[in-house]
PAKE-473183 format. One record per residue: residue in three letters; chain; x negated, y negated, z negated of N, C-alpha, C in turn. Coordinates in Angstrom, 3 decimals. Atoms other than C-alpha are relative to their C-alpha. Last residue first. Layout:
<atoms>
ATOM, ala, A, X, Y, Z, X, Y, Z, X, Y, Z
...
</atoms>
This chain:
<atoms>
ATOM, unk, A, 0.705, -0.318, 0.286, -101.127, -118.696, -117.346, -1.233, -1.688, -0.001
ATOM, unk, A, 0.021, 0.714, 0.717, -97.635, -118.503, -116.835, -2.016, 0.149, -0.621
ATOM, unk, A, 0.059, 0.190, 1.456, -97.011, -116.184, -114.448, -0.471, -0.824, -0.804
ATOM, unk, A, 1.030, -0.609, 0.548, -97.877, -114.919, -111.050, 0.042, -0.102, -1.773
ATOM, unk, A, -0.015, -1.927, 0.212, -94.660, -115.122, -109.837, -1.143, 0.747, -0.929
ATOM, unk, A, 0.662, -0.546, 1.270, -94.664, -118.878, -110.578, 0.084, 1.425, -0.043
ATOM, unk, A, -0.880, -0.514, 1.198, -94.381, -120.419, -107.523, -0.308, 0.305, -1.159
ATOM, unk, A, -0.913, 0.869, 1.008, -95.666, -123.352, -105.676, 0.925, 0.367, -0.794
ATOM, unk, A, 0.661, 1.318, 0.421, -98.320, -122.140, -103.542, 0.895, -0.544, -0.965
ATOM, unk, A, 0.970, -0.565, 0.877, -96.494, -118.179, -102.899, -0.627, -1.526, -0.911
ATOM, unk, A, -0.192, 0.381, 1.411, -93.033, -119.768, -102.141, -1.283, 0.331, -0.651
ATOM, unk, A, -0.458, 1.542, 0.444, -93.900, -119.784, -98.381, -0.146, -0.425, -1.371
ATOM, unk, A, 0.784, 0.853, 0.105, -95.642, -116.642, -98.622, 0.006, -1.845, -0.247
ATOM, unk, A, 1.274, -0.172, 1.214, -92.915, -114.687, -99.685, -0.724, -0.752, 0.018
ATOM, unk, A, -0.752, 0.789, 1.019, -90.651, -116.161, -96.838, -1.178, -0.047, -1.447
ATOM, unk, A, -0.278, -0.762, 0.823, -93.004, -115.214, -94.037, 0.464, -0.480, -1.638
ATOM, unk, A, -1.070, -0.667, -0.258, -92.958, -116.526, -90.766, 0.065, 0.777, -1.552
ATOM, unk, A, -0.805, -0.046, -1.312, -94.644, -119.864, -90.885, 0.978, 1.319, -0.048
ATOM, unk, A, -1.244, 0.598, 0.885, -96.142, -118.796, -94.387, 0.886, -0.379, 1.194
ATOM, unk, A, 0.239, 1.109, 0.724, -98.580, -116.571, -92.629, 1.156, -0.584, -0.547
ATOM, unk, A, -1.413, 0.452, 0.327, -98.938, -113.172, -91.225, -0.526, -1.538, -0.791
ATOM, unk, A, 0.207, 1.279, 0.769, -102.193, -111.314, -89.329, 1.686, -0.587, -0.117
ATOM, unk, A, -1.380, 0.915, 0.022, -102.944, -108.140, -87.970, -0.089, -1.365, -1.049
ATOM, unk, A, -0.359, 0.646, -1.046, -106.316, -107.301, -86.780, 1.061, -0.374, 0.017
ATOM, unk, A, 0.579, -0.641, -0.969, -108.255, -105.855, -89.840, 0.829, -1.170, 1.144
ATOM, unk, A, 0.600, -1.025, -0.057, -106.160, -107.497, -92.466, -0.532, 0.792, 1.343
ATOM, unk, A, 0.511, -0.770, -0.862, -105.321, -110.932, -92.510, -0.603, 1.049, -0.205
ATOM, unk, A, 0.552, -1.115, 0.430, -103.345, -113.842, -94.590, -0.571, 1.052, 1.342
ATOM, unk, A, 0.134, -0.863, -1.113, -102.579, -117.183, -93.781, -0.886, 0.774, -0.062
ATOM, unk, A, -0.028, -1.209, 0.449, -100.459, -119.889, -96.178, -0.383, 1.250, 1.178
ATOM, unk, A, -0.269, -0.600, -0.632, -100.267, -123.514, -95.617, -0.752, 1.648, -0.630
ATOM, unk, A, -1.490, -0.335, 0.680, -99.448, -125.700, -98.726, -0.068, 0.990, 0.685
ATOM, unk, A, -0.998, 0.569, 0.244, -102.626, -127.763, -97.436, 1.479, 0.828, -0.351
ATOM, unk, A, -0.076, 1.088, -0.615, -104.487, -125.179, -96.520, 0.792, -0.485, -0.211
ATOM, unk, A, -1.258, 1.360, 0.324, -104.773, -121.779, -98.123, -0.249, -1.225, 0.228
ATOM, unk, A, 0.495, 1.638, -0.047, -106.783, -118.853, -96.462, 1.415, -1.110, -0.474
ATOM, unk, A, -1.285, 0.767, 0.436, -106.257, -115.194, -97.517, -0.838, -1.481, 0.402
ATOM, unk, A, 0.500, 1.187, 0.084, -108.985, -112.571, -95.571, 1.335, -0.578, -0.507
ATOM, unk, A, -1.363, 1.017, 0.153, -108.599, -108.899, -95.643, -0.877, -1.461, -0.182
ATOM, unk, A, 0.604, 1.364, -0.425, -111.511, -106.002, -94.069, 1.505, -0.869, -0.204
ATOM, unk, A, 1.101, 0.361, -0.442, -111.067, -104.559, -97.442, 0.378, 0.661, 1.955
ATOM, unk, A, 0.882, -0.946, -0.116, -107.594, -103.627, -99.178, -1.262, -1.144, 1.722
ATOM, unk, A, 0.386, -0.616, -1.151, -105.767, -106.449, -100.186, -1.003, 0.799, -0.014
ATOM, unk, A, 0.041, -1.667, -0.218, -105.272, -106.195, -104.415, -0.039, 0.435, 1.571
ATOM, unk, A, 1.370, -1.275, 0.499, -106.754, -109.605, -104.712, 0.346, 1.359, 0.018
ATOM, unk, A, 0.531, -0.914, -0.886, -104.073, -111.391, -102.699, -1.404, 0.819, -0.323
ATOM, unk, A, -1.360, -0.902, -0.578, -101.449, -112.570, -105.182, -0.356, 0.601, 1.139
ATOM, unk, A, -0.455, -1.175, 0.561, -104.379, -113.740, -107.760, 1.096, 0.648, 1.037
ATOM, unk, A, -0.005, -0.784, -0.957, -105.770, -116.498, -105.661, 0.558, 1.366, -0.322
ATOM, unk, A, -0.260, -0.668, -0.887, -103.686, -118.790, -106.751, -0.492, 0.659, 0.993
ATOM, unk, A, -0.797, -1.060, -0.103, -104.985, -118.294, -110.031, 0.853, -0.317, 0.894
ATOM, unk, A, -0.790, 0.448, -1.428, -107.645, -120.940, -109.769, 1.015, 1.352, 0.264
ATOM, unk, A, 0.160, 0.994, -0.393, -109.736, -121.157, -112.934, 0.977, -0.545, 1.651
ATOM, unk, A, 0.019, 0.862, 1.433, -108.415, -118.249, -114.733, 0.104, -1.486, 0.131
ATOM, unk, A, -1.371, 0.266, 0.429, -108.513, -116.099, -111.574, 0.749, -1.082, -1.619
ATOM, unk, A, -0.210, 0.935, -1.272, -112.090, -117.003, -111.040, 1.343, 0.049, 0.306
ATOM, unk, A, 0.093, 1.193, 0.333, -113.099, -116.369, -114.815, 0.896, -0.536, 1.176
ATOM, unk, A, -0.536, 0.924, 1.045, -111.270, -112.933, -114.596, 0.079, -1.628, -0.116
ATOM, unk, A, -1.150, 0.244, -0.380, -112.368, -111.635, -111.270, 0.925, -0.769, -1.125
ATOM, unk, A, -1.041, -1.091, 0.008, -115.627, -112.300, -112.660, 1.365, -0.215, 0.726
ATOM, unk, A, -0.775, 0.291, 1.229, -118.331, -114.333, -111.332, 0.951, 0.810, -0.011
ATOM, unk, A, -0.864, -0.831, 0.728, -121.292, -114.258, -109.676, 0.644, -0.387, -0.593
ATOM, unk, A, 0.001, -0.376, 1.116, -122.938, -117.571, -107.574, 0.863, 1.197, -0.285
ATOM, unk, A, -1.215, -1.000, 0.565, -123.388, -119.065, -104.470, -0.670, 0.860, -0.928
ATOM, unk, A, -0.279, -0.090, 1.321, -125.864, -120.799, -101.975, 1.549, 0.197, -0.772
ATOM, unk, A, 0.411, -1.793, 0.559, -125.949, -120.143, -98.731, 0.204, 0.421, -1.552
ATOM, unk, A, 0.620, -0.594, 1.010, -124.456, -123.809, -98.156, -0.170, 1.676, -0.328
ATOM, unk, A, 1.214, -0.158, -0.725, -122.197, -125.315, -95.238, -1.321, 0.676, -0.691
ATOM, unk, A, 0.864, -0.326, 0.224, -118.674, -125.147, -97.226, -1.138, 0.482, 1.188
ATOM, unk, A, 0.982, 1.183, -0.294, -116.429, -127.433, -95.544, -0.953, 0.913, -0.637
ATOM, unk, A, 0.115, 0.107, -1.155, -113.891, -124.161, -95.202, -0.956, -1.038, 0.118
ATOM, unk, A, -0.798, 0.755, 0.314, -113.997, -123.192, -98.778, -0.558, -0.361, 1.919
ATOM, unk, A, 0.772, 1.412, -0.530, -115.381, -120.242, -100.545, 0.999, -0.758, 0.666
ATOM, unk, A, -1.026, 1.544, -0.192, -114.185, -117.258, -102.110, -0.992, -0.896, 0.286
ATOM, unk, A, 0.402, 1.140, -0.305, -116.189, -113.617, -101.439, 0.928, -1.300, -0.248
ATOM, unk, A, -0.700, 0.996, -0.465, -114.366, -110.226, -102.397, -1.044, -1.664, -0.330
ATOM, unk, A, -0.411, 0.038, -1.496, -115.771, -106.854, -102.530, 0.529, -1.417, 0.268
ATOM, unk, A, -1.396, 0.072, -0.581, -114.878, -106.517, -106.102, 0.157, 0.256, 1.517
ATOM, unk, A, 0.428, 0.768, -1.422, -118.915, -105.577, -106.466, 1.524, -0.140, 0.299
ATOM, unk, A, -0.926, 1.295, 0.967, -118.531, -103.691, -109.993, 0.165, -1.443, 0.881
ATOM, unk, A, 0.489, -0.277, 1.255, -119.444, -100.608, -108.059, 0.779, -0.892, -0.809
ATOM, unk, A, 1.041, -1.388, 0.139, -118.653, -100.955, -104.191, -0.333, -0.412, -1.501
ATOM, unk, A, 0.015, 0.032, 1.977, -115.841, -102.615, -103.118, -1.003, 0.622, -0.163
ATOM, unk, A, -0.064, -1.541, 0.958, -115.755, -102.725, -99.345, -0.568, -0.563, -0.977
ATOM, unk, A, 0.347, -0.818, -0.798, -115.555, -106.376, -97.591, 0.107, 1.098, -1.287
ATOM, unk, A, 0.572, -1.026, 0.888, -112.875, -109.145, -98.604, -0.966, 0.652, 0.917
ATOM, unk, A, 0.176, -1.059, -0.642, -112.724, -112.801, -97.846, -0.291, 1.253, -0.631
ATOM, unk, A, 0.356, -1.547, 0.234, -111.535, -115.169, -99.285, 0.097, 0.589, 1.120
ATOM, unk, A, 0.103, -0.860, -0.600, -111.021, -119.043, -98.350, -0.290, 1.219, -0.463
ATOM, unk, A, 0.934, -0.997, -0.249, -110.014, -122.287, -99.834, 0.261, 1.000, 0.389
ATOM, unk, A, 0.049, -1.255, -0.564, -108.125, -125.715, -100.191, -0.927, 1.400, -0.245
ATOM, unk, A, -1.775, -0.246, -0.080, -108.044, -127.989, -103.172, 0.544, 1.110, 0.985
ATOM, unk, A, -0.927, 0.990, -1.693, -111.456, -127.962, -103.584, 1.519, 0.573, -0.336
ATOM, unk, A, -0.673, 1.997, -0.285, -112.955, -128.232, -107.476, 0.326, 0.078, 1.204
ATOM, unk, A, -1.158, -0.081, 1.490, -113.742, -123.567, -108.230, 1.079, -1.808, 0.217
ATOM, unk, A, -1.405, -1.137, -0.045, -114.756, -123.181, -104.417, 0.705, -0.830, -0.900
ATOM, unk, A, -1.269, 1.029, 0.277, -117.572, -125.933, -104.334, 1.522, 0.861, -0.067
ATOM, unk, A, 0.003, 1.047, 1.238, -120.549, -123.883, -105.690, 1.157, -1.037, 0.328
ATOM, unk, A, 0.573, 1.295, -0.255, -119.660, -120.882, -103.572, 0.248, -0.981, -1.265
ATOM, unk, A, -0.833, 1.542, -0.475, -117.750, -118.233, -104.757, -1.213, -0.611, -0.065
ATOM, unk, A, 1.260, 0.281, -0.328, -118.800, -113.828, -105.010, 0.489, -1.759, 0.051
ATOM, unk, A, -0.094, -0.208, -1.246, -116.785, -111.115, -106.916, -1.001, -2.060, 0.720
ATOM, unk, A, -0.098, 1.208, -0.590, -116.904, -109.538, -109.697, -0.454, -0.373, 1.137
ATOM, unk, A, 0.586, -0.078, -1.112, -115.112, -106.601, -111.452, -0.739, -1.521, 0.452
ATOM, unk, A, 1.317, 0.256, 0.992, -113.741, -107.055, -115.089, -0.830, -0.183, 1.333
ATOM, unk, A, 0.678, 1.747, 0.418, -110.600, -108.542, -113.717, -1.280, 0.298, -0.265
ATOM, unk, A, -0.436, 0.276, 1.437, -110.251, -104.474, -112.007, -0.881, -1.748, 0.025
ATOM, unk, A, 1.203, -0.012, 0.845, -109.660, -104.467, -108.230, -0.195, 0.221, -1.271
ATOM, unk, A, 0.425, 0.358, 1.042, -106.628, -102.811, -106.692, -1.467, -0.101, -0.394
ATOM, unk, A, 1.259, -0.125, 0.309, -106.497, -101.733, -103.189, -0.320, -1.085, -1.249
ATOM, unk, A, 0.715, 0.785, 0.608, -102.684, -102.191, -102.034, -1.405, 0.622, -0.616
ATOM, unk, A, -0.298, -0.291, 0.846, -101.244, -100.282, -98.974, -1.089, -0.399, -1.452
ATOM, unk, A, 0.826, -0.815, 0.236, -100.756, -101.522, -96.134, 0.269, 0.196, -1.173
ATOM, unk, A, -0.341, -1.253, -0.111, -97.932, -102.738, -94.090, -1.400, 1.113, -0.445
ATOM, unk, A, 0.906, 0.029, -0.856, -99.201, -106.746, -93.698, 0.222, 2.052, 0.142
ATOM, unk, A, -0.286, 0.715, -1.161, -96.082, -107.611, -95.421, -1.488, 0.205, 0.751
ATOM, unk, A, -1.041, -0.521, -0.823, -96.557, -104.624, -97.999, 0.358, -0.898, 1.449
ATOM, unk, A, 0.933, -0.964, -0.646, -100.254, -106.112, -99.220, 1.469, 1.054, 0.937
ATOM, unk, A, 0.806, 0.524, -0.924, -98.365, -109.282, -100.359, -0.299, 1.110, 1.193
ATOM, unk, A, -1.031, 0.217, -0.842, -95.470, -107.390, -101.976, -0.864, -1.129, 1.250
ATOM, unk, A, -0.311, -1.071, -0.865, -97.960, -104.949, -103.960, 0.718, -0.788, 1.257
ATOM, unk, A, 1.366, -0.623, -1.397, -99.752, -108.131, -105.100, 0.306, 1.042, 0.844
ATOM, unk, A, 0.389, 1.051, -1.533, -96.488, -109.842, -106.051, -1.172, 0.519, 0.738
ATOM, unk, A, -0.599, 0.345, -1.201, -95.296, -106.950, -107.883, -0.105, -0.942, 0.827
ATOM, unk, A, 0.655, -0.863, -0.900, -98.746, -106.507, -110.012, 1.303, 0.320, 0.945
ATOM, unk, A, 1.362, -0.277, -1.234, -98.913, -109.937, -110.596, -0.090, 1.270, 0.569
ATOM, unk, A, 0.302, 1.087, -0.614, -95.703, -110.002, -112.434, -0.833, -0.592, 1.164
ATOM, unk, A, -0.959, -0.234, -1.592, -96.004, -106.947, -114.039, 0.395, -1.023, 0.936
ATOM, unk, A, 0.534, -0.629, -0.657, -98.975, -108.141, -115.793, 0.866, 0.854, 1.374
ATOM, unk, A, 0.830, 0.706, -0.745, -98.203, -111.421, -116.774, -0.438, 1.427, 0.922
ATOM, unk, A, -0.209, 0.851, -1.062, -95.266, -110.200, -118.588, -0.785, -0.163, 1.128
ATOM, unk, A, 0.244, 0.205, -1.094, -96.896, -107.511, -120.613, 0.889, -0.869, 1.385
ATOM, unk, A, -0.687, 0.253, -1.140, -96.691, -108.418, -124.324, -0.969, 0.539, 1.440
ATOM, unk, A, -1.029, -1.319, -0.271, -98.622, -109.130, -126.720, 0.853, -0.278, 0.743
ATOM, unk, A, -1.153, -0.070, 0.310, -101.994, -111.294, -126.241, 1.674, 1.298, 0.293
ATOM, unk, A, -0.851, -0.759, -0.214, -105.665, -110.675, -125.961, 1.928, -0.713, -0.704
ATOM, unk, A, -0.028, 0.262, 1.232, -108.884, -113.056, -125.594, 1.863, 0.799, 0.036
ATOM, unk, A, -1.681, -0.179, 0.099, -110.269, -112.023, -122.973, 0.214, -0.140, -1.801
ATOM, unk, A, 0.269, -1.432, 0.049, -113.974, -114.194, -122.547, 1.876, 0.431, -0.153
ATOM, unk, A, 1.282, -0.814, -0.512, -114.026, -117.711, -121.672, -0.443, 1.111, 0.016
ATOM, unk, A, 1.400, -0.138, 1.119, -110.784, -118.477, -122.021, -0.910, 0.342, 0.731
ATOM, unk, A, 0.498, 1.206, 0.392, -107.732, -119.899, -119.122, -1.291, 0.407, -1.408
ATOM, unk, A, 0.731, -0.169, -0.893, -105.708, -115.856, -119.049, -0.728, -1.861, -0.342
ATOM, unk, A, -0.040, 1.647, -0.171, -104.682, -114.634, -121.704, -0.933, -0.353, 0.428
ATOM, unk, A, 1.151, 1.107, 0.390, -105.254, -110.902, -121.216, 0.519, -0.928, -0.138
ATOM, unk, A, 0.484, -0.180, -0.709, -102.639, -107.980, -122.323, -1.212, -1.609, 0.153
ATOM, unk, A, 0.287, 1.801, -0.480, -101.244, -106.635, -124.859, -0.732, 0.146, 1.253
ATOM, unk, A, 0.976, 0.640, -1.507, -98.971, -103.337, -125.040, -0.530, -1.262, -0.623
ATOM, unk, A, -0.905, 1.192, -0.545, -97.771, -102.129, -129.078, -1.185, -0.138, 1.133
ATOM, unk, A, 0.852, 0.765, -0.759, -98.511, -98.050, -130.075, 0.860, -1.351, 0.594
ATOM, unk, A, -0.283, -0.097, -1.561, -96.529, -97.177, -132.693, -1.440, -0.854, 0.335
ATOM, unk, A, 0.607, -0.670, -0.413, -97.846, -96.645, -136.301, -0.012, 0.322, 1.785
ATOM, unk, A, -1.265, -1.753, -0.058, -94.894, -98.134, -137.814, -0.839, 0.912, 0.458
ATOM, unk, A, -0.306, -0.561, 1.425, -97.338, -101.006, -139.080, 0.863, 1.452, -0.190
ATOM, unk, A, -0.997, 0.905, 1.345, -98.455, -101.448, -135.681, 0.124, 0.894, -1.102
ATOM, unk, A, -0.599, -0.789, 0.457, -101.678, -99.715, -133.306, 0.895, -1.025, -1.077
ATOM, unk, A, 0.709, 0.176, 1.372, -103.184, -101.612, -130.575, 0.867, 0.529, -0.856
ATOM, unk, A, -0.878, -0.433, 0.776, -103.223, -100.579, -127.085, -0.335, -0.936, -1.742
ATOM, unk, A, 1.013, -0.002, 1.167, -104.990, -103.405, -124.669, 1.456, 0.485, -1.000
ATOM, unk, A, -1.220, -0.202, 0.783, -103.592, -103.431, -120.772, -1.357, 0.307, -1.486
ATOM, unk, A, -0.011, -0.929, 1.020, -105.934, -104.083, -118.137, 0.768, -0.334, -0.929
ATOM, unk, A, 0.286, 0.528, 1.064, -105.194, -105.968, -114.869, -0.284, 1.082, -1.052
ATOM, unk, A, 1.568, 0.763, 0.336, -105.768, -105.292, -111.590, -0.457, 0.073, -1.242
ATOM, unk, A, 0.060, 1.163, -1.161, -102.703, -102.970, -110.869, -1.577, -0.429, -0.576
ATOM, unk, A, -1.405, 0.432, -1.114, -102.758, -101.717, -114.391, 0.019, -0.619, 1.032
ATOM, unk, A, -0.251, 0.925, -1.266, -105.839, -100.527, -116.216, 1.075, -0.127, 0.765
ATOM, unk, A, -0.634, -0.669, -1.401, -105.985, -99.466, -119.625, 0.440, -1.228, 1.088
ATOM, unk, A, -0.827, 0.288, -1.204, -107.800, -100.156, -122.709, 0.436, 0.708, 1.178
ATOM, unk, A, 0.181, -0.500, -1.265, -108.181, -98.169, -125.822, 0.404, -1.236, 1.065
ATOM, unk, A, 1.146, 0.827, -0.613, -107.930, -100.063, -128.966, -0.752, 0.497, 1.045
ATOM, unk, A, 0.783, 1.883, 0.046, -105.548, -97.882, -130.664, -1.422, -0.390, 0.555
ATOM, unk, A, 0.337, 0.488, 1.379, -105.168, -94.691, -128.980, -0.211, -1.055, 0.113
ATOM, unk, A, 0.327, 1.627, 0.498, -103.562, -93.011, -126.135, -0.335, -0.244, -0.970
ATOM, unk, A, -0.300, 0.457, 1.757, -103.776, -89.165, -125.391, 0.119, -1.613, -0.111
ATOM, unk, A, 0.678, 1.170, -0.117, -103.087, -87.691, -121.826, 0.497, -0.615, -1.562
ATOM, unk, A, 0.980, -1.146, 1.040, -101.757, -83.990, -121.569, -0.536, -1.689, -0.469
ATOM, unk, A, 0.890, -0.721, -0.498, -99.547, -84.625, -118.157, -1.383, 0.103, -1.033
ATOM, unk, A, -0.436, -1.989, -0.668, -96.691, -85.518, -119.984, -1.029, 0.860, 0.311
ATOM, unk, A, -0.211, -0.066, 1.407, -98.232, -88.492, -121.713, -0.336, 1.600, 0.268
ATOM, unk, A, 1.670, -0.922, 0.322, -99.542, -89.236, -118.203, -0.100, 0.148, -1.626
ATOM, unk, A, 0.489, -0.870, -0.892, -96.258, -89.982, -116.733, -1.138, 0.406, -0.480
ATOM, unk, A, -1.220, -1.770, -0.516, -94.551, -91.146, -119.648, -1.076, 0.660, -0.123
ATOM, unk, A, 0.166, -0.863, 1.080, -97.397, -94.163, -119.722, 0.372, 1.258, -0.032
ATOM, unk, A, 1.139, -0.519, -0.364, -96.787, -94.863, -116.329, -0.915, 0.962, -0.713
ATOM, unk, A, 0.535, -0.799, -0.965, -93.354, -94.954, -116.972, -1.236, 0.705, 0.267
ATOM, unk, A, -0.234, -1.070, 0.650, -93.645, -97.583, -119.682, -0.179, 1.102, 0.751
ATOM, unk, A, 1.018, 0.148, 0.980, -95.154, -100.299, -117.294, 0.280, 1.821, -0.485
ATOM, unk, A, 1.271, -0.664, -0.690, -92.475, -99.455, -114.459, -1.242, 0.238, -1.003
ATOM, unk, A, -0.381, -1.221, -0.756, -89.681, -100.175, -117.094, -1.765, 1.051, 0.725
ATOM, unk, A, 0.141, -0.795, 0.968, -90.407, -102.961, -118.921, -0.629, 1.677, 0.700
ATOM, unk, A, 1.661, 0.347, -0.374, -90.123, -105.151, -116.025, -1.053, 0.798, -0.368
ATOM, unk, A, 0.222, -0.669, -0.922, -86.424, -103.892, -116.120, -1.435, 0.010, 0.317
ATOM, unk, A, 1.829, -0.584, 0.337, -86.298, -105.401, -119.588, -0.287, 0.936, 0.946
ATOM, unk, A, 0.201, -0.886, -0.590, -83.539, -108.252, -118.753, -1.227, 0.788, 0.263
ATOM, unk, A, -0.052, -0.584, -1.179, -83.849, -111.083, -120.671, 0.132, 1.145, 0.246
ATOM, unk, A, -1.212, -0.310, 0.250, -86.106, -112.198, -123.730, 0.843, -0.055, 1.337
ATOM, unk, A, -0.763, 1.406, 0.428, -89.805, -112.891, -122.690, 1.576, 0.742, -0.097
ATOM, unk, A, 0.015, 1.069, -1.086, -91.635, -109.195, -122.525, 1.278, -1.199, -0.548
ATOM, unk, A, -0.828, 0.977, 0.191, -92.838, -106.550, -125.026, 0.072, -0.841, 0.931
ATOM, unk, A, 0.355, 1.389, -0.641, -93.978, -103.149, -124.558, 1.204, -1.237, -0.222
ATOM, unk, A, -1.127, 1.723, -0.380, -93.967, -100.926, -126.833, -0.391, -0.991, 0.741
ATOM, unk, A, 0.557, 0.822, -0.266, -95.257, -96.877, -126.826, 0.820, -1.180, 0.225
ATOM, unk, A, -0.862, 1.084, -0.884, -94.423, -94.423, -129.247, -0.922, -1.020, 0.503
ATOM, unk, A, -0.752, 0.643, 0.355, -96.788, -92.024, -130.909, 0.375, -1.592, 0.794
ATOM, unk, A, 0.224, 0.948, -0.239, -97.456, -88.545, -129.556, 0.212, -1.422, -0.544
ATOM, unk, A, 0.591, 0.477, 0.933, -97.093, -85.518, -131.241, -0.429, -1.910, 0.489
ATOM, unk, A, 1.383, -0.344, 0.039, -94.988, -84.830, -128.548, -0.306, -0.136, -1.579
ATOM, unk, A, 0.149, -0.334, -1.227, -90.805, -84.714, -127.832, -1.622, 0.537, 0.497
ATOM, unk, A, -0.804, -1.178, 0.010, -89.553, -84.907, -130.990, -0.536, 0.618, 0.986
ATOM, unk, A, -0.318, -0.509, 1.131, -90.699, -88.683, -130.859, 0.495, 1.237, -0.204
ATOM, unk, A, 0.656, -1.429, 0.165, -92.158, -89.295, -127.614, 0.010, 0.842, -1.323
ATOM, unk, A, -0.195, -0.521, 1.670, -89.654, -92.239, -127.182, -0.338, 1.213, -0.373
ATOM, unk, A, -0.019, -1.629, -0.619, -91.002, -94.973, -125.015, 0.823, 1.036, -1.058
ATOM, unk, A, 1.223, -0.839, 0.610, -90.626, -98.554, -125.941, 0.464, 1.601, 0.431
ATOM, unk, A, -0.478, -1.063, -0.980, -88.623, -101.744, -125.130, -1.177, 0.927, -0.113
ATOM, unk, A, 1.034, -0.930, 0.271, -89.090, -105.017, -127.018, 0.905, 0.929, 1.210
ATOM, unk, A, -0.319, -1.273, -0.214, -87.782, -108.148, -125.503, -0.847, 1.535, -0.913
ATOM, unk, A, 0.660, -1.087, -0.730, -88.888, -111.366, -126.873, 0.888, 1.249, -0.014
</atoms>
């Protein structure tokens, strides 16, 4: 593993922040930390066992033996979060969701995992399926999954967590902003906001979306 950490030493009362990622190049590092910085500067306190939201995901401080602050974040496949160190998974998802919501030229609309959102009883077992978003409203993601043979009213709550857990490719279009639709078909790939529309036919990103690992190891 990488470490890589802030250095508000001299600089606040503040105490350091670490993020860790797979060994490599810690450019990933980067944006994470930053954010921190940025709202160190601007008066902002962190403490152990605070969370924080990134892109979708939340971030979990916890305090080490040096007294620094270390990043975790969720592991994803449990029934509730069950936390690990490190943020891989999170920058990860949150440049593929910005780079989804850039090929349609908008600008991304983050949910949080805790949010939830709406699937039919055959979503979680088909091989294909469908989202749709409408406006977010409370803990209401705004976002519907279902499945093109679905004929049924029926449907259930669930978190953005469980339903990324159980089928995380839908994770690289949950930050479209509302009216968006993602449909996957056989390998095929075809996204939509308001009246424009892109698909794997012309768009490299999408091609690799079904069979990559941008999203991460999960």
């Amino acid at each position: 593993m990488t470490e890589v950490k802030t250095n508000f030493r001299g600089l606040s009362a503040h105490p350091n922040i670490v993020v860790s990622l797979p060994s490599g190049p810690a450019f990933g590092a980067q944006p994470i930390l930053s954010y921190f910085e940025d709202a160190v500067r601007q008066g902002t306190v962190f403490k152990a066992g605070e969370t924080v939201q990134m892109g979708w995901m939340l971030l979990m401080l916890k305090s080490t033996e040096t007294g620094e602050l270390d990043i975790w974040e969720p592991r994803f496949g449990e029934v509730s979060i069950v936390w690990e160190r490190g943020a891989s998974k999170t920058y990860k998802q949150l440049i593929v969701q910005k780079s989804v919501a850039e090929q349609l030229g908008v600008e991304p609309s983050f949910p949080s995992l805790r949010q939830s959102g709406v699937i039919s009883l055959d979503f979680m077992g088909a091989k294909n399926f469908q989202m749709f978003r409408e406006t977010p409203n409370g803990t209401d993601s705004g976002w519907l999954f279902t499945t093109e043979q679905n004929t049924s009213s029926d449907g259930r709550l669930a978190s953005l967590f469980e339903i990324a857990s159980k089928r995380p490719e839908v994770i690289p279009f949950l930050a479209l902003p509302a009216p968006s639709s993602a449909v996957l078909k056989d390998g095929h790939v075809k996204v939509t906001h308001g009246n424009d529309e892109i698909s794997s036919d012309s768009s490299e990103l999408l091609r690799r979306l079904p069979a990559s690992d941008l999203i991460g190891q999960i």
